[in-house]
Every structure is written in C-alpha cells, then in structure tokens.
C-alpha positions, 0 to 999 in steps of 0.5 A: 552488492555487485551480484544483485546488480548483475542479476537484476540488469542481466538475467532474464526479466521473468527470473529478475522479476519472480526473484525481487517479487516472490520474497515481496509479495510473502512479505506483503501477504504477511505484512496484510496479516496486521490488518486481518488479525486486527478484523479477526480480533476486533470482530469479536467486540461486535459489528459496531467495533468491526465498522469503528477500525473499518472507517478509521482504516479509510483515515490511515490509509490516507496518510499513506499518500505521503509516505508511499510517495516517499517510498516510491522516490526511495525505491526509484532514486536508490535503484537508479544509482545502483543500476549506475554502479553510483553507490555514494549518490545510491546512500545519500538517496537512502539518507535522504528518505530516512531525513524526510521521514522525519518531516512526514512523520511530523506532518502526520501526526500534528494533522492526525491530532487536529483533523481525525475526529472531524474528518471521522463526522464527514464520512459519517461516523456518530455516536459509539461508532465515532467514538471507537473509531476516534480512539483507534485512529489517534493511536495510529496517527501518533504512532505513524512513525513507526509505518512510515519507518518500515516503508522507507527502510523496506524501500531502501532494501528493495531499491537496492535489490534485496526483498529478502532481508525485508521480508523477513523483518516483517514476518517478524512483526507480524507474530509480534502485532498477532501476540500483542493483539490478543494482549491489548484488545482483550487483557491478560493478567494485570494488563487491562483490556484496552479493546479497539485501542489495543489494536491501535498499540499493537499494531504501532509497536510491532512495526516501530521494532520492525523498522528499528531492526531493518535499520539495525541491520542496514547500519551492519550491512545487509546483502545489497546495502549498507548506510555508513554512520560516519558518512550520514548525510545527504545533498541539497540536490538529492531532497530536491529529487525526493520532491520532484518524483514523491509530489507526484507520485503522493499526489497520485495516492491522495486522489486515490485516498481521497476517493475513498473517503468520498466511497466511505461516506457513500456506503456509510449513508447505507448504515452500519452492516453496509459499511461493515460489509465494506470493510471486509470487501476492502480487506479482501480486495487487498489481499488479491492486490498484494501479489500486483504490489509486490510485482509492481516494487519489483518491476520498479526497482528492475526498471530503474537499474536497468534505466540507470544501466542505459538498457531500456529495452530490458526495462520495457521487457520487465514490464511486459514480463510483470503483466503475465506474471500477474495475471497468473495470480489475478486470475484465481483470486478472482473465481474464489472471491466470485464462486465462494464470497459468500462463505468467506463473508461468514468467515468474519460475521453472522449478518446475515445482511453483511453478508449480503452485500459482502457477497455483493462486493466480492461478486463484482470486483474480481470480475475488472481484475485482469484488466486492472491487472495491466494498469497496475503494473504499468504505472509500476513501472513508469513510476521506477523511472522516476516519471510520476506527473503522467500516473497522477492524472491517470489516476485523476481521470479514472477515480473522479470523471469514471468511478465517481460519477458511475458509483454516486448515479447507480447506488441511487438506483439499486444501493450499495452494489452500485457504489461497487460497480463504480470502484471496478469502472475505475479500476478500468479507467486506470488501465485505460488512461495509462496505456498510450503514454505507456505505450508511447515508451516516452518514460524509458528514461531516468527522471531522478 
C-alpha cells in the first residue's frame, strides 16, 4: 500500500497521471462496450427498438446523478486519507460508501418503480416506442444495485490508488454482458428471446458479478487496499462527509441529467429517426469523453493525496498536467467524428435520414472538444479536493442560461442541428464559468 502512496505523492504528475489514468480509461472504453453491444444487438430489432434503449438511457443516466455523487465522495474521502497515511479513517470512508449504497440502491429503485413510464410520456415517448422503452427501463432501475456497486467499489480502488485491479473487473463483465446480450435478446435453445428486456438482464447481471468479484477481492486485499470484515463499520462523522461533498457533486450530475431530459424531449418532437440519430451521437460523444473520464478519476484521486499529503503545488501541477494529456487524445477523436461521421452513422443504420443528422451531430460537437477538454479536467480536479459547491453552479450556469436557451431558440430555425449547437455553447460555458475559481487555487484545500 505504501508504494502507490509514494508514487502518487512523489513522482512526476505526468507519470502519476498516465499511470492512474491509462488502466481507467481501458476500463472506461470497455466498461462503454455494455452500451454499444447493446446499440449493436438492439438495432438489429429495428430503428424503433434503437430509439426505445436510446431515451430510456436518457432515464438511466439520471440515476447516475446519485451514484456518481457517491463515487466522487468515495474517491475524494479514500484518497485524502491515504495521502495522509490515516489507513483506519481511509476504511471507514471505503465502508461508509458501500452502507450508503445500500440507501441509493433503494431510492432508485422505488423511484424507477413509480416514475419510469411517466417520465418516458413527458420526453415524448408513445405507442410501441413507450412500451419498449418502459420494459427496458424497469429492469435497469431495479437492478441498479448492481451500477451502483460496481461504481462504488471501483472508486475504492481508484481512490486508493489502484486503477488496475478494476479495470480488469470490468473486462470481465464485458465479455460477460456481450455473452448474455446475444442470449437474451435473441434466444438460444430452450431459453426465449426476451428482445429489448434482454438487454436489460444482461447488462444488470454482468455487472452485479463484477462488483461482487471487485469486493471479493477487496475482502482478500487488493494491491492498495484491503476492507477488514472484522473491522466493518464506519462513523457518524464519516456518512456526514459523504453528504457534505456527494450533495454537491449529485447536484452537479442532476442539472446535467436533467438537461438531457429537456434535449431528449426536444429531439424527440422532431420524430423517431431524429431521435434514433441522437442516440448514436450521445453514444459516440461518449466514447471520445472516456479518456477525460478517466484522466479526470485519476487527476481526483492524485489531487486528493497530494492535498492530503500537504503538497498542493503538486496538486496544482497534476491539473495542468491532465490537460495536456487530454488534448492528445481530444484532438483525434474530433477530426475522425468531423472527417468521417457519416460512414460511422452507417456502421449503426441505413436511414438514410438518420444518417443525416448523425452526420449533423458528429459535425459540430467535436468541434467545442479542445475547449471542454479544459473544463473537464478542472472540475476533476476541484472535486478530488472535496470542494464541490463551485462545479455545481458551473454546470448550473452552463446548461440552463447557455445551452438551453441557444438549443431551444436555434432548433426553431433550422431543426435539430440547432439542438446540437447548443450542447457544444454549453460545452463552452462549462470551461468558461470554472476557470476563475480554478484559477483562483482557492480549492487547494482538502474539503472532506
């Protein structure tokens, strides 16, 4: 455990950063593989069940607000106390995420229970699209135990240093899900075709044994951590931590999901092979954002033991560090999306309309990614010091008085590409609104 400590709070921040990040963002891709094999599969129903797994993913997403904001405490709380050398507070942090997991899981569920069909009808869904979508949205809501499982144990891991034991966890699963989708959706034998609900089990099965597996081992010890069964309890103190730095930061992934309910209802007043379209675009936008994922995990995790080491000139510099990084890998994704999106819409349709304001989407969106590219790594880093108020209202500002109005105003004059054009004016709000506190260093301070 000491030598990834040692590493993290004293090598180079680029060799710190590659080191975290590279095993995150492999594990990222391939964890971006469940929602592709299931694009991939799904399509081959028809563009109707396309568009079905495509809004209810909108529905998914948002219940991702509550357990990122988990995983961002987790990370932020375990890597502060292993920067500080506390490995007893560092495991009643780690116990604490898994007990408020429990609580999360609940909420999601019950609320997937009563609210998934009605808020399907308010982005727009009817007829044969609400009912595929409804189907596949109840599984996943049930089920989402098993996400928030695997989110809050690979943050344990990464807090602690180790993106590598993860990462493997979720290769693991994603042969699995790639198994279980060709099963579910389309039958095999005496087992039915389930069609877009098969695609619903799969996906929760394959990541229920992957967290199960990621605790399994923490319970044996992985190569930066180990939980203590006989030691398996948290504080009062430490659950009040968890909601001083997760409200925030699940306040931050709310407006952001929430936004995309409103963009969802926007393009799906436009028809089906819009919103088809849209499902793709948000699909491949995710892939170009994994790497930022990943480099933002790890600038969070390397800032907060360096804070919780007392080196906040290193923290500052793993920032800075993370942004050139990232534009290295920004850069390409941007002029293959720009140069050849219409050959990848093709890859996932025939639409000859859905491949046109595919086309569209991956046109303009990589054109904001060097800008956003700072933006995302920034609030990475603000958020592994545990100061998460100041990234909400960024993300407040940017999606409600930016991107907002500039989609809702310009797709009444040329359509749909004008719902594009005000994701990436947000994309630059973002940037924009968190540089001065960035800039400021105020947050070079441990805030759990």
């Amino acid at each position: 455990m000491q030598n990834l400590r040692e590493i993290i709070i004293s090598k180079h921040p680029r060799k710190v950063l590659l080191r975290l990040a590279l095993p995150m963002m492999f594990g990222n891709a391939i964890q971006n593989v469940f929602l592709l094999t299931d694009m991939y599969f799904v399509g081959k129903l028809g563009t109707t069940s396309l568009a079905a797994i495509g809004i209810a993913g909108i529905v998914t997403s948002g219940t991702m607000s509550f357990i990122i904001g988990l995983a961002v405490a987790t990370r932020a709380m375990v890597s502060r106390y292993v920067g500080a050398n506390d490995y007893e507070m560092a495991h009643k942090s780690a116990v604490g995420s898994i007990f408020t997991g429990v609580l999360v899981s609940v909420v999601i569920a019950l609320c997937g229970i009563i609210f998934s069909r009605i808020l399907l009808i308010l982005m727009g869904a009817e007829g044969e699209l609400l009912d595929l979508s409804s189907a596949y949205l109840i599984i996943m809501l049930i089920g989402s135990f098993s996400m928030v499982y695997m989110f809050v144990i690979r943050a344990i891991y990464q807090g602690a240093g180790d993106t590598i034991t993860p990462t493997i966890i979720v290769v693991g699963s994603v042969i699995l899900n790639i198994a279980l989708d060709r099963i579910l959706i389309f039958g095999l034998g005496p087992i039915p075709a389930y069609g877009v609900r098969g695609a619903a089990y799969a996906t929760v099965t394959a990541r229920l044994l992957g967290a199960l597996t990621g605790f399994l081992i923490l319970l044996k010890g992985s190569r930066a951590f180990k939980l203590h069964i006989a030691h398996f309890s948290t504080t009062l103190s430490v659950l009040k931590r968890f909601l001083h730095i997760g409200l925030p930061s699940t306040a931050q992934h709310i407006v952001q999901i929430s936004m995309g309910f409103i963009m969802m209802r926007l393009i799906t007043s436009y028809g089906v092979f819009a919103t088809a379209a849209y499902t793709i675009g948000i699909r491949m936008n995710l892939i170009a954002l994994l790497p930022g994922f990943a480099l933002g995990g790890a600038t969070a995790a390397a800032v907060g033991q360096n804070l919780g080491a007392e080196k906040p000139k290193r923290a500052m510099q793993t920032v800075f560090e993370g942004i050139r990084i990232f534009e290295l890998f920004f850069l390409p994704f941007a002029l293959v999306y720009i140069l050849f999106g219409e050959k990848i819409a093709m890859l996932f349709t025939s639409d000859l309309i859905t491949i046109y304001y595919t086309t569209s989407y991956l046109s303009i969106i990589p054109l904001v990614y060097p800008i956003l590219a700072i933006g995302i790594i920034a609030i990475g880093g603000i958020n592994g010091s545990g100061h998460t108020i100041i990234p909400f209202f960024s993300h407040l500002v940017a999606l409600y008085l930016i991107q907002l109005p500039v989609a809702f105003f310009v797709s009444q004059i040329i359509g749909p590409s004008g719902i594009f054009l005000g994701i990436a004016a947000g994309m630059i709000g973002q940037t924009l609104t968190i540089l001065p506190y960035f800039l400021s260093k105020k947050w070079l301070t441990t805030g759990c």
